[in-house]
N, C-alpha and C positions, 0 to 999 in steps of 0.2 A: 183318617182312620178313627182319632178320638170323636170325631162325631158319628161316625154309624154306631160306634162303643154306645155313645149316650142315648142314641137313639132303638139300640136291643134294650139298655136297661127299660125300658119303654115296652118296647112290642115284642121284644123275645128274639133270641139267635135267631139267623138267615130273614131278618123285616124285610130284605128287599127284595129276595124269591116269592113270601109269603103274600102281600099284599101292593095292591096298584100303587106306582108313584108318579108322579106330575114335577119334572125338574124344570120350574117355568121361565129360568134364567141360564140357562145350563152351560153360555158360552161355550167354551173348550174340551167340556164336561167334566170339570178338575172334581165335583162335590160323585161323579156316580162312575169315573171312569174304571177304577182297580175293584169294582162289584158287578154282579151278572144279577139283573132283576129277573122276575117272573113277567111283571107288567109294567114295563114302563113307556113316559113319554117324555119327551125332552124337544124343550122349546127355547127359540132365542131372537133375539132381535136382526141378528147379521146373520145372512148367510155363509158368509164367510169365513165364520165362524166354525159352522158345521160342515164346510167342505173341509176345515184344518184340522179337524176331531173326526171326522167321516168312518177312520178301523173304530173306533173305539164304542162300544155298548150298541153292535149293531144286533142286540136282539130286541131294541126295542119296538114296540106296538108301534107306534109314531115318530119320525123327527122331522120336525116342523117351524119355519120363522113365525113367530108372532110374537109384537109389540103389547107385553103386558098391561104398560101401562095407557095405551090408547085403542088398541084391535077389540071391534066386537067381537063376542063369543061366538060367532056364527061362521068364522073363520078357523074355529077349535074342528080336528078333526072328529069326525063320528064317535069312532072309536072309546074317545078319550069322556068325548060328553056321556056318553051311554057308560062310562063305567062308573064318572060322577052321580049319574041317574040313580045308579045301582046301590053305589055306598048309600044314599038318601033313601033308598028304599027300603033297600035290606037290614041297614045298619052297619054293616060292614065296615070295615076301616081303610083308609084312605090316607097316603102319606105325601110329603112333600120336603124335599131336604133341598136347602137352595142359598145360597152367595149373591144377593142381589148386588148393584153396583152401590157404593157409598158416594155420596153427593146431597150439596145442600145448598139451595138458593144463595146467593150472593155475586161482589161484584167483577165477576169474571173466574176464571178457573185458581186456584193456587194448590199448593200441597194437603191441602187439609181437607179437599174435596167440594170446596166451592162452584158451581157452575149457576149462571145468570140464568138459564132456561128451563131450569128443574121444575118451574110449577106450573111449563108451558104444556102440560098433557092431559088428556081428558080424563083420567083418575083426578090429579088433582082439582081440575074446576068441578068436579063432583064432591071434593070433600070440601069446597067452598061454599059450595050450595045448600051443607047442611051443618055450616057454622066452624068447619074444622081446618080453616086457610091458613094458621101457623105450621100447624103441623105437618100439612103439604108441603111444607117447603123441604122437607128430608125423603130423598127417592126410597129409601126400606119400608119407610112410611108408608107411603104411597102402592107398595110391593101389599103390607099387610093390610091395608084398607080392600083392595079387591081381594084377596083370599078370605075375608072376612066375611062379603059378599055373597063369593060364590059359595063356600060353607053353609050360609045361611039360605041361596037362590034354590040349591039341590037338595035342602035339608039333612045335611051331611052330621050324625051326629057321633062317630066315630073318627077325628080328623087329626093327625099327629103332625104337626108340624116343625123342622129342626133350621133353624134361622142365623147365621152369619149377619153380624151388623155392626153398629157405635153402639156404643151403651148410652150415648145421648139420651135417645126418645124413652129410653126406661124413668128417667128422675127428671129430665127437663120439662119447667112450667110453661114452655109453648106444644107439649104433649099432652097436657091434662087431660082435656078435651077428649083427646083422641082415644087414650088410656082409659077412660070410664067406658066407652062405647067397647073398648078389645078386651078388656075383661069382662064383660056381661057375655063372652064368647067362648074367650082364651083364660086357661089357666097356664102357670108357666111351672113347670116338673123339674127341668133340668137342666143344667151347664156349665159354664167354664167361660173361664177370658184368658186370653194370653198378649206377647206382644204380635203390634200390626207387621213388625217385619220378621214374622216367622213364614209370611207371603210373600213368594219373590216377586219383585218389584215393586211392593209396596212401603213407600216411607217408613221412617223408627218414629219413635215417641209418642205413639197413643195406641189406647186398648183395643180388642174386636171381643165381642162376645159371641158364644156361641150359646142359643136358649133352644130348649124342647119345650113346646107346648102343647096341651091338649085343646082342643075346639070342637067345640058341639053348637049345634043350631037352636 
């Protein structure tokens, strides 16, 4: 709830009847379940996922599996592309509020979100390819690296983005890199951190941020 909060101080009472949104991680759909959009789409890696969420925000335009961090865009439905088209055309604004998963290269899984195969996807050997391989190794990363993208592919210059993550990739020196390129994009408006187990099931002892930020092409 305190993040649609942060995200009206942003775009105004009812943002989510008002303007298109894109929840590209939406698992369960814990970030859009207790709000009614106007336009949305909701996408996830398991389908399983969305047959356990199946009553919930069945007004949306789309719900669809797709692997953000590997699926071509040619697997996006129509719909969804054609409203991206639209925001880049018209200017129009365009939202996204989304809980990626937390994970970061290392050797085998533990509590702190370690996982060995996090740099094994085709987001990240793209951001190796143009010098940004540390910072690949954090899945949120990875998450804002293609929103980045397609921001820029549709020419989207009206793009409100509201991000659940580590506060790592904000001040960490194997982010630098990555951080000069997302600021020439993103500016960051608004948020809040709290603790990580105010999420059921998630471990005590470290922070989560929650950031709004604006994005223009």
């Amino acid at each position: 709830d305190e993040a649609h909060r942060r995200m009206a101080r942003i775009l105004g009472e009812d943002w989510e009847s008002k303007y298109p949104s894109w929840s590209c991680c939406c698992g369960t759909k814990s970030c859009s379940r207790d709000y009614e959009y106007g336009s949305l789409w909701l996408s996830t890696l398991e389908q399983s996922e969305l047959n356990a969420s199946s009553s919930l925000n069945t007004e949306a335009v789309d719900t669809f599996v797709f692997d953000f961090l590997n699926d071509s865009e040619s697997k996006l439905p129509k719909s969804l592309k054609d409203a991206l088209k639209k925001a880049g055309k018209e200017g129009t604004p365009f939202t996204m509020l989304i809980n990626p998963p937390y994970g970061q290269s290392g050797a085998g899984a533990n509590k702190g979100g370690n996982k060995a195969d996090v740099t094994k996807t085709d987001i990240a050997m793209q951001m190796k390819s143009v010098g940004l391989g540390k910072a690949a190794n954090e899945l949120t990363v990875q998450f804002l690296y293609r929103i980045m993208n397609i921001v820029k592919e549709y020419g989207i210059k009206d793009f409100t983005l509201g991000l659940f993550s580590k506060p790592k990739w904000f001040t960490g020196t194997s982010f630098e890199k990555f951080r000069e390129e997302w600021n020439k994009v993103a500016t960051f408006v608004n948020g809040f951190s709290f603790y990580s187990d105010e999420f059921e099931g998630v471990a005590e002892g470290w922070a989560i941020n929650f950031s709004v930020w604006k994005l223009s092409a």
